[in-house]
Structure formats: structure tokens, C-alpha cells
C-alpha positions as CSV (number, residue, x, y, z in Angstrom):
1,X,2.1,25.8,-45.6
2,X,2.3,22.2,-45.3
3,X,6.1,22.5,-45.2
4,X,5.1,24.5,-41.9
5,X,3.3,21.4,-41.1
6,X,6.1,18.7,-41.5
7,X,8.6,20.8,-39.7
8,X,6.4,21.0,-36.6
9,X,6.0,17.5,-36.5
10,X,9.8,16.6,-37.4
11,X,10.0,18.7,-33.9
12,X,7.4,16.9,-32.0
13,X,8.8,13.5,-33.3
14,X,12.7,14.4,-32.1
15,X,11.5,15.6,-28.9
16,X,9.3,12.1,-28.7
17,X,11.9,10.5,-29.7
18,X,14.9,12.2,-27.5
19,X,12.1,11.2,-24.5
20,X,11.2,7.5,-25.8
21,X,15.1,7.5,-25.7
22,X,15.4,8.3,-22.0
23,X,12.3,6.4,-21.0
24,X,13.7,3.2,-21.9
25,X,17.4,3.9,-20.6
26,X,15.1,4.9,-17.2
27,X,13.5,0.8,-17.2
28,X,14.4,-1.0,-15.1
29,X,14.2,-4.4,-18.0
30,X,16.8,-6.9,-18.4
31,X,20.0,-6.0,-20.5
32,X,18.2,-7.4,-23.2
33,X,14.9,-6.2,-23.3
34,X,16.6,-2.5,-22.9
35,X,18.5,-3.4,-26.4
36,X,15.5,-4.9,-27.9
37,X,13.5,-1.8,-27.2
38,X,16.3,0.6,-28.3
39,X,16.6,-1.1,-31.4
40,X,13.3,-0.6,-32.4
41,X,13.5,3.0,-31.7
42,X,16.6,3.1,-33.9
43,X,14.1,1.6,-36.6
44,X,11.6,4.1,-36.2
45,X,14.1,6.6,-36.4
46,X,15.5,5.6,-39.6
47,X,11.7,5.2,-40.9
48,X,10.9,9.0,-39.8
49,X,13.8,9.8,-42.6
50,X,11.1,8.4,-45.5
51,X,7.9,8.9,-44.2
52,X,7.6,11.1,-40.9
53,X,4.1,10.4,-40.8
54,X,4.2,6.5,-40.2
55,X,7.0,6.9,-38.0
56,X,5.3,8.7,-35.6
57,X,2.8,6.7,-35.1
58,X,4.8,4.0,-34.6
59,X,6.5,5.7,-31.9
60,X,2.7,6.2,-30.1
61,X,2.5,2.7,-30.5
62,X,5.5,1.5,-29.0
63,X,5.5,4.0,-26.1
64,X,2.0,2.9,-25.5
65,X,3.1,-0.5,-25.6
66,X,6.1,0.5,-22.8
67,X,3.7,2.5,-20.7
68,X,1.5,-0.1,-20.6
69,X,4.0,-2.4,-19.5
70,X,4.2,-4.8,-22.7
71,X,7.3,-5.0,-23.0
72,X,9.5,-7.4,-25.8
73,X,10.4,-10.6,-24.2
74,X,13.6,-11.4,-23.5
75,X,16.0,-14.2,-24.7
76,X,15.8,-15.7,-28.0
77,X,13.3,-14.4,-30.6
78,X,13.8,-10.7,-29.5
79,X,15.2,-10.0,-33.2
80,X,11.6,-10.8,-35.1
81,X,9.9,-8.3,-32.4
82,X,12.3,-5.6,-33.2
83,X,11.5,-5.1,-37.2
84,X,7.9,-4.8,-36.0
């Protein structure tokens, strides 16, 4: 049963991510900001390969943090934000 479990929310988080994905594409950031964000989707998509769990709810977090408009800043510095 809980493999049941994981395997609906490996779905939910591929879909979440395949969206995240397009969402930030969609922005309308500079060049920078775009890569910044991408980046840090990259690294929760490598975390989701070791613990699924964590990874998505880093994913709510980050896609809160977009939807709420805080965005990473752009320029110098960016690099630190994405391992966060």
C-alpha cells in the first residue's frame, strides 16, 4: 500500500513540476532571474530522486514564493539563492 502511496505522489510531483516548469518559462523576469529560478527547480528535481517527500515540499514553497511574487534577485549573488 504505501508503494501505492509514493507512486501517486511521484505523479502529482512530475505534473507540479512539468507546470512549475512552464510557469516560470511564462515570467516575464529578467534572463537571469528565469535561470536562477529554473535552476532551483532542477535541484528539487534531483532531490525528488532521494526523498520525494522533501522535494515536494520544496516545490510548494518555491511556487508559493513565485506566486507571491518573491522572486530571486537578479545579478550577482543569485548562485547562494539557488542551493536554497
Amino acid at each position: 500500500m504505501e508503494r501505492d502511496g509514493q507512486l501517486e505522489l511521484y505523479d502529482r510531483v512530475a505534473a507540479r513540476l512539468r507546470d512549475a516548469h512552464r510557469t516560470v518559462r511564462a515570467l516575464q523576469v529578467p534572463e537571469d532571474v528565469r535561470q536562477a529560478l529554473t535552476r532551483k527547480l532542477l535541484i528539487i528535481t534531483a532531490a525528488a530522486k532521494q526523498d520525494l517527500p522533501l522535494a515536494a515540499r520544496r516545490l510548494d514553497r518555491l511556487m508559493e514564493d513565485v506566486d507571491a511574487g518573491r522572486l530571486p534577485p537578479a545579478g550577482p549573488g543569485r548562485d547562494e539563492e539557488a542551493a536554497s
